[in-house]
KEPA-538266 format. One record per atom (N, C-alpha, C): x, z, y; atom name; residue number from 1; residue in three letters. Coordinates in nm, 3 decimals. Example, Ala and Ser with C-alpha at 12.3 -4.5 7.8 and 13.67 -1.06 7.14 Angstrom:
REM residues 2
px/pz/py/name/resi/resn
1.319/0.780/-0.569/N/1/ALA
1.230/0.780/-0.450/CA/1/ALA
1.320/0.780/-0.330/C/1/ALA
1.285/0.708/-0.225/N/2/SER
1.367/0.714/-0.106/CA/2/SER
1.290/0.787/0.003/C/2/SER
***
This chain:
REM residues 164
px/pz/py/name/resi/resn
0.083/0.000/-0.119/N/1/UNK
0.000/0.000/0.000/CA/1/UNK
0.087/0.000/0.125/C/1/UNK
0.195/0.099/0.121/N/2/UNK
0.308/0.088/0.234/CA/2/UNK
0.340/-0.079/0.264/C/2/UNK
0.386/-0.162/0.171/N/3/UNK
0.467/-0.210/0.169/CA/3/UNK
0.285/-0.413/0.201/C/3/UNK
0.184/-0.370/0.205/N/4/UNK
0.104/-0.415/0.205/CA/4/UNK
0.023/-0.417/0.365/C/4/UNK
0.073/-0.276/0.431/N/5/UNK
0.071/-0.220/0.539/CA/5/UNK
0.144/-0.276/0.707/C/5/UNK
0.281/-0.310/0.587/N/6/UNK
0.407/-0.306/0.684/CA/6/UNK
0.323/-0.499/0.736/C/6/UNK
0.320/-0.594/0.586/N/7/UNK
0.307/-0.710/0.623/CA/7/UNK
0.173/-0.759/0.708/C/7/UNK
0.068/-0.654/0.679/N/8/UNK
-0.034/-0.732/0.758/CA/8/UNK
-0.011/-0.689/0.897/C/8/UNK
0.088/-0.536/0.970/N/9/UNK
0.120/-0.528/1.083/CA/9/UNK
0.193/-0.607/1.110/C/9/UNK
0.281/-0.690/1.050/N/10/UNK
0.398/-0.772/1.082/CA/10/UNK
0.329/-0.906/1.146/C/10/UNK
0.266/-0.943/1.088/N/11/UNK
0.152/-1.051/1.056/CA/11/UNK
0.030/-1.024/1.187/C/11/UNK
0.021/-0.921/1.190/N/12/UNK
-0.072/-0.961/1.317/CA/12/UNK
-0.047/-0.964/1.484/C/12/UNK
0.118/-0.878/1.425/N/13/UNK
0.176/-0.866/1.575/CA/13/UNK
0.207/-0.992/1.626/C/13/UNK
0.251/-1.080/1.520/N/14/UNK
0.300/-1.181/1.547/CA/14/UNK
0.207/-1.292/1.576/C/14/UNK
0.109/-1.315/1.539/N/15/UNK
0.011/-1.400/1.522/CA/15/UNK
-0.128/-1.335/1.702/C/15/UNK
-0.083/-1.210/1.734/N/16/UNK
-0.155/-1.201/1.860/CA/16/UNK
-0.056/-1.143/2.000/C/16/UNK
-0.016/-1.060/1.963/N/17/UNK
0.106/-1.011/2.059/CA/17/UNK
0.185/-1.119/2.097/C/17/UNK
0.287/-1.170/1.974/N/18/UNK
0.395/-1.247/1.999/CA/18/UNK
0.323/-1.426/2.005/C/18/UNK
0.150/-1.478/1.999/N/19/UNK
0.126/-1.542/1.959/CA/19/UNK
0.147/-1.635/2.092/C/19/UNK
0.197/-1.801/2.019/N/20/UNK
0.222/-1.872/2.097/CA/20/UNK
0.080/-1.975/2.123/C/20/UNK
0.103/-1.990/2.262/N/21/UNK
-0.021/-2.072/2.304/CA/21/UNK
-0.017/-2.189/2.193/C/21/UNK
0.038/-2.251/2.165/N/22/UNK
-0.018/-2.389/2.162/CA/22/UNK
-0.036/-2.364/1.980/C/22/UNK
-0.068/-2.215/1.922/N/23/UNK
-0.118/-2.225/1.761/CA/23/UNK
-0.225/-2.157/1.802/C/23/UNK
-0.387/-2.265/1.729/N/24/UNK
-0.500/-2.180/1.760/CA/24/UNK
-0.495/-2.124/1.623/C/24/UNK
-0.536/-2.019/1.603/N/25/UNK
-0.554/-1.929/1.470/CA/25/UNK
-0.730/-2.014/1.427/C/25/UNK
-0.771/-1.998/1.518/N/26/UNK
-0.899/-2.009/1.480/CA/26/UNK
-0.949/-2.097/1.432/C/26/UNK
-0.888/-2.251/1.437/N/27/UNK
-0.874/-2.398/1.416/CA/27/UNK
-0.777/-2.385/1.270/C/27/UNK
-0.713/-2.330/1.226/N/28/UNK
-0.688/-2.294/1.160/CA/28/UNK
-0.764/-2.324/0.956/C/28/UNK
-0.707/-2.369/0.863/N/29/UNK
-0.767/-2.328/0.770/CA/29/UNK
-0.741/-2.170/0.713/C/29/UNK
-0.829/-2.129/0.629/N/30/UNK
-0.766/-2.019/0.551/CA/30/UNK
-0.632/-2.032/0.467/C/30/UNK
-0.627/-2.142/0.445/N/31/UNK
-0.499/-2.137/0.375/CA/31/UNK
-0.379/-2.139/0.443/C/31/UNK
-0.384/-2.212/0.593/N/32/UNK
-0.251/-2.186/0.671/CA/32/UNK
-0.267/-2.075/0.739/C/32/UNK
-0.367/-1.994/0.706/N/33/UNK
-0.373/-1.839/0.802/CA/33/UNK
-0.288/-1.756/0.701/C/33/UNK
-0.309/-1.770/0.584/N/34/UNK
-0.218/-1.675/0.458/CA/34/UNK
-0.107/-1.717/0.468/C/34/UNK
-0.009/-1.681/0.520/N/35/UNK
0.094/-1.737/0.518/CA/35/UNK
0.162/-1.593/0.453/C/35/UNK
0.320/-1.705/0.399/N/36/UNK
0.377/-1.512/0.313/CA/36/UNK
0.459/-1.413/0.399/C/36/UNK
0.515/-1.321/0.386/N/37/UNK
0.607/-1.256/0.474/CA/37/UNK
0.732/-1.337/0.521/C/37/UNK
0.821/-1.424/0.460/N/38/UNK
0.878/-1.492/0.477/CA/38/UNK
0.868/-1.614/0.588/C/38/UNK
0.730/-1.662/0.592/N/39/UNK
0.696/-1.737/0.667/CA/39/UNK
0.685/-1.665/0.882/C/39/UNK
0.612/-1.468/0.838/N/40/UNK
0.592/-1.425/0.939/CA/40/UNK
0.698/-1.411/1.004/C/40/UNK
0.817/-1.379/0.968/N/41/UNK
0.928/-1.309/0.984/CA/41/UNK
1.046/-1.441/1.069/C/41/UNK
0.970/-1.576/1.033/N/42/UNK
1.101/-1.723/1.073/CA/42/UNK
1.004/-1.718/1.177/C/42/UNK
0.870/-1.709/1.183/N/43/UNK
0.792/-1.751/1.323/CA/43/UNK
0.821/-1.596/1.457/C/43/UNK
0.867/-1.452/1.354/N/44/UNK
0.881/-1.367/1.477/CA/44/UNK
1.039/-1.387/1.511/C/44/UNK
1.118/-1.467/1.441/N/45/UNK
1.226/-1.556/1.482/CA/45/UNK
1.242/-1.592/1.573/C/45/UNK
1.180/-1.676/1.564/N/46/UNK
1.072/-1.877/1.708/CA/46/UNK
1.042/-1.763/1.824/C/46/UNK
0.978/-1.671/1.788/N/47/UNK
0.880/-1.595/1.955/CA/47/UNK
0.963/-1.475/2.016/C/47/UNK
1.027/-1.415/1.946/N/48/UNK
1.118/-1.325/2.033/CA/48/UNK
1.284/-1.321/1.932/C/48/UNK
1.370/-1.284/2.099/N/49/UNK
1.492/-1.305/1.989/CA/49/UNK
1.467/-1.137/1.925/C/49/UNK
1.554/-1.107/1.857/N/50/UNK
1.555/-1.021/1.745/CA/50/UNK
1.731/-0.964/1.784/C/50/UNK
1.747/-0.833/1.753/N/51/UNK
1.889/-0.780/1.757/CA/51/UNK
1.918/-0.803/1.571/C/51/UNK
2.024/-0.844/1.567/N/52/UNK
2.071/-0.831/1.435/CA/52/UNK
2.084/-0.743/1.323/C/52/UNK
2.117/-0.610/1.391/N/53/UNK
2.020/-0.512/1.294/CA/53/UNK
1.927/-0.519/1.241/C/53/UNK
1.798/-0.513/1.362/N/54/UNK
1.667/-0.537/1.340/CA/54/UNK
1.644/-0.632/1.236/C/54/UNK
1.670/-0.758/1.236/N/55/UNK
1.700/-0.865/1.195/CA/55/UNK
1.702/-0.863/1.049/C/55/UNK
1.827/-0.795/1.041/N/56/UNK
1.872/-0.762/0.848/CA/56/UNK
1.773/-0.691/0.819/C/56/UNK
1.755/-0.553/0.908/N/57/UNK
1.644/-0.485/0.850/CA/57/UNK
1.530/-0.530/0.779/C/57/UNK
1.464/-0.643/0.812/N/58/UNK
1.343/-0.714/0.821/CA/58/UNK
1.378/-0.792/0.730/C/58/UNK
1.459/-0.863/0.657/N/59/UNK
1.526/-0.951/0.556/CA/59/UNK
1.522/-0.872/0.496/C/59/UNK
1.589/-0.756/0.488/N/60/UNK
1.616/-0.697/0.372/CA/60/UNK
1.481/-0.623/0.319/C/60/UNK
1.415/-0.583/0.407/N/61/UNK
1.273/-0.528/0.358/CA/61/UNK
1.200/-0.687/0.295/C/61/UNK
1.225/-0.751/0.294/N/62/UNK
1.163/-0.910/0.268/CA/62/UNK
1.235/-0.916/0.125/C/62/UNK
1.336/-0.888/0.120/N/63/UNK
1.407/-0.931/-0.002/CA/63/UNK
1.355/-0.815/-0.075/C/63/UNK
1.312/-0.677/-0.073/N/64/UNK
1.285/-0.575/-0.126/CA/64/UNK
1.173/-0.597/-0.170/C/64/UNK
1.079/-0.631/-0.052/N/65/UNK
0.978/-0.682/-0.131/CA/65/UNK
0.966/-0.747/-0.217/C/65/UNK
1.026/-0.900/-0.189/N/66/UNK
0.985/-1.012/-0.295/CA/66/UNK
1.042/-0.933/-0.471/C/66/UNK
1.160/-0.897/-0.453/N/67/UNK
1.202/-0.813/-0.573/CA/67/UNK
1.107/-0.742/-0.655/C/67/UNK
0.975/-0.643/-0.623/N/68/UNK
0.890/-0.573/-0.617/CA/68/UNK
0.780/-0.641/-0.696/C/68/UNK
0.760/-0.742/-0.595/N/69/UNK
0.622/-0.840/-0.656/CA/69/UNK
0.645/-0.926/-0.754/C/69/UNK
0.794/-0.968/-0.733/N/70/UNK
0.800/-1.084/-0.851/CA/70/UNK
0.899/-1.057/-0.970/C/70/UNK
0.942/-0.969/-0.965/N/71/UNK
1.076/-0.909/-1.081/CA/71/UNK
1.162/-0.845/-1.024/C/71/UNK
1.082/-0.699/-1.042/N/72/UNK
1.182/-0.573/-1.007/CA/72/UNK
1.256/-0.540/-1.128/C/72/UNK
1.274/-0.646/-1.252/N/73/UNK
1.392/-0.626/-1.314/CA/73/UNK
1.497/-0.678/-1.275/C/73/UNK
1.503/-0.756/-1.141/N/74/UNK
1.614/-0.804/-1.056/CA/74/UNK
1.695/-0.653/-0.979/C/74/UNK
1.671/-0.517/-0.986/N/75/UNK
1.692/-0.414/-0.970/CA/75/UNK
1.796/-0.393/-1.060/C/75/UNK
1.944/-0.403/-1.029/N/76/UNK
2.050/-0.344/-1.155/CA/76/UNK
1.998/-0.200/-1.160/C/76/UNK
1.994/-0.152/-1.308/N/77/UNK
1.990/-0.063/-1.379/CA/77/UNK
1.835/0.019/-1.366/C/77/UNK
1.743/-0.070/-1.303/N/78/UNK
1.591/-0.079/-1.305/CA/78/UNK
1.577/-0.044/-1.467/C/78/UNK
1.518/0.090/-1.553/N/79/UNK
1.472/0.053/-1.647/CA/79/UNK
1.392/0.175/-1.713/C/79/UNK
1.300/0.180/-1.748/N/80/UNK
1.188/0.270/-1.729/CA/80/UNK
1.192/0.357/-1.824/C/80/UNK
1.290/0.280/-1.939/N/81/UNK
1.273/0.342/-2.074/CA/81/UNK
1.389/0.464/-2.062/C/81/UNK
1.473/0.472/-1.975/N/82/UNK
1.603/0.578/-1.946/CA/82/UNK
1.563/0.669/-1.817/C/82/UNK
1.581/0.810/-1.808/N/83/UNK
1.636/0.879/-1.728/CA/83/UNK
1.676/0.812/-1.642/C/83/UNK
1.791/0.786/-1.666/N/84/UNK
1.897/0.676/-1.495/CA/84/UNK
1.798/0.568/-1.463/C/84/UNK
1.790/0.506/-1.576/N/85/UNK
1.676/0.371/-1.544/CA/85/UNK
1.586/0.431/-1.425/C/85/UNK
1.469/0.566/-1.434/N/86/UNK
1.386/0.593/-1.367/CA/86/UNK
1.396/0.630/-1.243/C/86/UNK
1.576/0.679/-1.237/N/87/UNK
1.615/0.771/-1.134/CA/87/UNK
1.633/0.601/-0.999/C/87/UNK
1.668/0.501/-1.070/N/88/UNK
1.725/0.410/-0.998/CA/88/UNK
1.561/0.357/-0.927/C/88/UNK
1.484/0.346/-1.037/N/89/UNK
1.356/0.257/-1.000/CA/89/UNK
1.276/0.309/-0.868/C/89/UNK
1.321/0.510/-0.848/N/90/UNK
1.257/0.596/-0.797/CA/90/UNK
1.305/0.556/-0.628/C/90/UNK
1.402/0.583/-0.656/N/91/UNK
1.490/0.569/-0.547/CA/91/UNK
1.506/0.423/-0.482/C/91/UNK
1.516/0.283/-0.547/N/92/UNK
1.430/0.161/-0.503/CA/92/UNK
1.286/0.182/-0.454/C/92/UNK
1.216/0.221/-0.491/N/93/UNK
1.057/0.237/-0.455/CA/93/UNK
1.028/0.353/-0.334/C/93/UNK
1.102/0.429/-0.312/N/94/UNK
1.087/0.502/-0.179/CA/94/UNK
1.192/0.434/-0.092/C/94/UNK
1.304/0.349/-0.074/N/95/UNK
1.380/0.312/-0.014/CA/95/UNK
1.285/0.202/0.088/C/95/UNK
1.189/0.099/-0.018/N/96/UNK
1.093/0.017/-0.010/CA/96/UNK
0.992/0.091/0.093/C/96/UNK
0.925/0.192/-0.002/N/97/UNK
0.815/0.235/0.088/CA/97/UNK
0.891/0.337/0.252/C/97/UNK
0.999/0.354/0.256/N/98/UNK
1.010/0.404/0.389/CA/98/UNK
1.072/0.323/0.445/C/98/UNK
1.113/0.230/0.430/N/99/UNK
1.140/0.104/0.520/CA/99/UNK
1.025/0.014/0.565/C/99/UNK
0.903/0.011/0.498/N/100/UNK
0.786/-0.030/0.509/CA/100/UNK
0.711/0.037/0.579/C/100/UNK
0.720/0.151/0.590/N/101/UNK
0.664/0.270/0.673/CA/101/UNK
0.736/0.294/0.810/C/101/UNK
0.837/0.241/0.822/N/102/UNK
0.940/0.200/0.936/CA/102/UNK
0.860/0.058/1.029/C/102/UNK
0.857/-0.032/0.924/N/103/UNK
0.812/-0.154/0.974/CA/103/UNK
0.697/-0.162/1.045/C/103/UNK
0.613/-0.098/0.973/N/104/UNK
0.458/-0.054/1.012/CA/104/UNK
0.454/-0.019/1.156/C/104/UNK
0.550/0.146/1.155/N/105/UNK
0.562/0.185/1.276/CA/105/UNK
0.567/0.124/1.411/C/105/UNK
0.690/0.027/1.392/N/106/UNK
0.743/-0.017/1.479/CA/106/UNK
0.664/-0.101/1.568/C/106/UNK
0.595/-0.230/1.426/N/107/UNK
0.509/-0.310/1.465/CA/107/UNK
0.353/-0.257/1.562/C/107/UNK
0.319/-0.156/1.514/N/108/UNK
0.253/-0.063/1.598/CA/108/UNK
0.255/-0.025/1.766/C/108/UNK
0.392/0.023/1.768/N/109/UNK
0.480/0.038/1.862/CA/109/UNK
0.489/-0.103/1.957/C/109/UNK
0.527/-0.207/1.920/N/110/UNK
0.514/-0.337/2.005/CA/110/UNK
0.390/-0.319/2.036/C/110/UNK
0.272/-0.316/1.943/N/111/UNK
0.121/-0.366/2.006/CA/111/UNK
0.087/-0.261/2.126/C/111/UNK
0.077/-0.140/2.102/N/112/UNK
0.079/-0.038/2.214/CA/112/UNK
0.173/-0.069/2.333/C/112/UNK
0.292/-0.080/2.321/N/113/UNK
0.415/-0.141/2.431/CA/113/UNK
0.315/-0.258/2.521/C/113/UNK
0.285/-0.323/2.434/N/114/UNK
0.247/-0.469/2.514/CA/114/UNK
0.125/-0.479/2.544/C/114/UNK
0.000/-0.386/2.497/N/115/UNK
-0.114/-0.337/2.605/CA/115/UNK
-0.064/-0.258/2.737/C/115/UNK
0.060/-0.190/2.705/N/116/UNK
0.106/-0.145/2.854/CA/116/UNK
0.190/-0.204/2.952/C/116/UNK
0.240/-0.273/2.895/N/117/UNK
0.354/-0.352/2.982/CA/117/UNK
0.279/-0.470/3.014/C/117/UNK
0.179/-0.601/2.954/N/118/UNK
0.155/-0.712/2.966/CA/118/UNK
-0.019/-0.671/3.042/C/118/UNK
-0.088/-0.590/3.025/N/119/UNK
-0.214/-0.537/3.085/CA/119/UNK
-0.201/-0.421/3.159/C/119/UNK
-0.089/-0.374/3.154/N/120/UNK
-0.157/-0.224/3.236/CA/120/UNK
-0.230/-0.107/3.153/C/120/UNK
-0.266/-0.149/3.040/N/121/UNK
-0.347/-0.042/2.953/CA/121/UNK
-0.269/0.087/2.837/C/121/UNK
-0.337/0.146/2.864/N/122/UNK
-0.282/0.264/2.725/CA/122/UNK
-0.392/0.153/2.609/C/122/UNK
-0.322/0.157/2.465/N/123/UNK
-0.367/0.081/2.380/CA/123/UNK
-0.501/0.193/2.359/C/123/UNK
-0.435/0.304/2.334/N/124/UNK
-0.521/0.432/2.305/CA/124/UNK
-0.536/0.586/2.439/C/124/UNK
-0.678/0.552/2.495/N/125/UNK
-0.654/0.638/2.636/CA/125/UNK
-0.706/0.770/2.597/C/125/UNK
-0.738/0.841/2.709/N/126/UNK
-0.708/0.987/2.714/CA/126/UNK
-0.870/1.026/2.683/C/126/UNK
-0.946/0.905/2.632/N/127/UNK
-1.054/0.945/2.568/CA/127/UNK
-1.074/0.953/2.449/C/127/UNK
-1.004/0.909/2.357/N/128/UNK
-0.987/0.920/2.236/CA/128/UNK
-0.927/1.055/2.181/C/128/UNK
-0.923/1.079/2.072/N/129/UNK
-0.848/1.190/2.041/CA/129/UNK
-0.724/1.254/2.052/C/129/UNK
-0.713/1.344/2.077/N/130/UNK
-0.574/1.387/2.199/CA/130/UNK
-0.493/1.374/2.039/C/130/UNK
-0.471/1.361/1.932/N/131/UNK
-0.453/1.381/1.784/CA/131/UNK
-0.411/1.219/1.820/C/131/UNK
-0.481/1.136/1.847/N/132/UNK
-0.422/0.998/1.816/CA/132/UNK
-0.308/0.973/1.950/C/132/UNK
-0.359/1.034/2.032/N/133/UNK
-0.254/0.950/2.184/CA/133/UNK
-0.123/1.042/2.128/C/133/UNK
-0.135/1.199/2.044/N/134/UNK
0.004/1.238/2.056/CA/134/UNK
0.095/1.153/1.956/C/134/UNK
0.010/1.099/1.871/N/135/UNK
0.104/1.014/1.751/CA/135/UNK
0.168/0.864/1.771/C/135/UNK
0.066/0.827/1.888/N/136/UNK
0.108/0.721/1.940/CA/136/UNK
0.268/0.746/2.046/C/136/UNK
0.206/0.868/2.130/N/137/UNK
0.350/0.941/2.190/CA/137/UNK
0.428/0.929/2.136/C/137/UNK
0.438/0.958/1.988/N/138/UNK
0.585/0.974/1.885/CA/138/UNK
0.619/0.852/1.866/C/138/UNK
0.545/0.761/1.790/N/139/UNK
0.590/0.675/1.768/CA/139/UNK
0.652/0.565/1.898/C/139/UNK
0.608/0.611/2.022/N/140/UNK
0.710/0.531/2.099/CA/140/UNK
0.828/0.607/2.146/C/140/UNK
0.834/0.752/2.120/N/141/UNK
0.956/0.815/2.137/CA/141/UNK
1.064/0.735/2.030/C/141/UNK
1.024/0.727/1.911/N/142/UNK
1.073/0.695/1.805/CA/142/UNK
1.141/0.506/1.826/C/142/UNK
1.033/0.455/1.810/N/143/UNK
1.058/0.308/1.808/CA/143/UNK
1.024/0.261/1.948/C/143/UNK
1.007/0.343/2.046/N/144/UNK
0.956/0.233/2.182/CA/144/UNK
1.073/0.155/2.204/C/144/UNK
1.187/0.206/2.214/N/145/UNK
1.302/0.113/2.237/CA/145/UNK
1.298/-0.023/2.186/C/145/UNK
1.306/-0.002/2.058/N/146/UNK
1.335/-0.134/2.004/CA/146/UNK
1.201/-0.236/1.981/C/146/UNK
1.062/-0.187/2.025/N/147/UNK
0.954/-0.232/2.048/CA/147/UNK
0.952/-0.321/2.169/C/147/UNK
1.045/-0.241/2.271/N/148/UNK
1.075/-0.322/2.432/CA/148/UNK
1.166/-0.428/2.375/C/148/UNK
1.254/-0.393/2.353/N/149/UNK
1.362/-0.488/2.296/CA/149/UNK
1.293/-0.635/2.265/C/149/UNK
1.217/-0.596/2.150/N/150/UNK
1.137/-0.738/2.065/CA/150/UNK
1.012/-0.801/2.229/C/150/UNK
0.951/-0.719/2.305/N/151/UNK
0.859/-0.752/2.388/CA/151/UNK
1.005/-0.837/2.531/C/151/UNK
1.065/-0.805/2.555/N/152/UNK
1.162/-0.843/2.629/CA/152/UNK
1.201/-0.991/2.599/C/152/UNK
1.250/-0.990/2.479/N/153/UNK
1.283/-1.105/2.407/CA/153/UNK
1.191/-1.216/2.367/C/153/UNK
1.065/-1.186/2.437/N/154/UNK
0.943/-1.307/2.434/CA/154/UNK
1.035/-1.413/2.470/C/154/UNK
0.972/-1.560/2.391/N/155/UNK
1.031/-1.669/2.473/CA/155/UNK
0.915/-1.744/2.553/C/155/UNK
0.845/-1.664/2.594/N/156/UNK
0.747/-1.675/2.713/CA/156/UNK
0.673/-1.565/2.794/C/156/UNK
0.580/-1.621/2.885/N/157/UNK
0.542/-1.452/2.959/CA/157/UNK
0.426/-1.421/2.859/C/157/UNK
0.415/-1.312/2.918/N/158/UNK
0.241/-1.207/2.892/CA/158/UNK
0.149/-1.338/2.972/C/158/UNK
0.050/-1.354/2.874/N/159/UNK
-0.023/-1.427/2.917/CA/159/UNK
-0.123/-1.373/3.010/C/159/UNK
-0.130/-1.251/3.041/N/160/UNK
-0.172/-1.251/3.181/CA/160/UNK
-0.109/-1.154/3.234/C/160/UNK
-0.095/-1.172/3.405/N/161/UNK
-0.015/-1.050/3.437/CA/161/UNK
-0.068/-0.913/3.495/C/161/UNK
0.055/-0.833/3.436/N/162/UNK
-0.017/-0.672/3.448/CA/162/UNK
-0.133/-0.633/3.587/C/162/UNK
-0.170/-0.546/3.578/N/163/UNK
-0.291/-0.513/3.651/CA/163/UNK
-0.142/-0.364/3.733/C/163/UNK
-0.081/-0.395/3.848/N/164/UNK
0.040/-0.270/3.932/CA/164/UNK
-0.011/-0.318/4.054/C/164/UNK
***
């Protein structure tokens, strides 16, 4: 579910936040709307530059994944039937899910960033539950940086400008 989490945030940041005018989603078939993580990740490429960290990070959670879904016996010493085997599989599968839980975050973090920076808006205001604005707080203590970073690195403006 983490790791199911991370891609449809990845996937929608990119497809509305980072989305470029001239792709209508809506014109769209269903089948070029499914696109895989691989595909989200070359188009959040195309729309903002990316720091190289970041970068690997996001590959490598891509490569973790695909490993996962399609043969996590591609995992040296992955093997269910051993002690070590389990200890390795354990430790792949939370490495996965908190890097996915990273991704999530972050992607989060841009969408909130860019209701405030590109509108003027808190994504989540001071009418909602003081429980959600403080978590949102964290998570831009946490990732706002590198949320600006990716919003900075648009290779175009906010399609409309802030309300200052």
């Amino acid at each position: 579910m983490c790791v199911q989490q991370a891609e449809q945030g990845l996937q929608w940041t990119v497809e509305t936040v980072l989305e470029d005018p001239e792709i209508r989603l809506s014109e769209q078939t269903e089948h070029e709307q499914a696109k895989t993580l691989g595909v989200f990740l070359r188009k959040l490429k195309r729309r903002a530059k990316l720091e190289p960290k970041l970068k690997d990070k996001l590959y490598h959670f891509l490569k973790m994944r695909n490993t996962f879904v399609h043969d996590f016996s591609e995992v040296p010493g992955w093997n269910l039937a051993t002690v070590k085997g389990r200890e390795i599989a354990n430790e792949f599968l939370i490495e996965l899910s908190l890097t996915a839980i990273a991704i999530t975050a972050l992607f989060m973090t841009v969408a909130t960033s860019s209701a405030k920076k590109d509108f003027g808006k808190e994504l989540f205001s001071e009418e909602t539950e003081a429980e959600i604005l403080m978590k949102v707080r964290v998570l831009e203590k946490v990732f706002g940086a590198d949320a600006r970073k990716i919003l900075d690195g648009r290779y175009r403006k906010p399609l409309l400008a802030p309300n200052r």
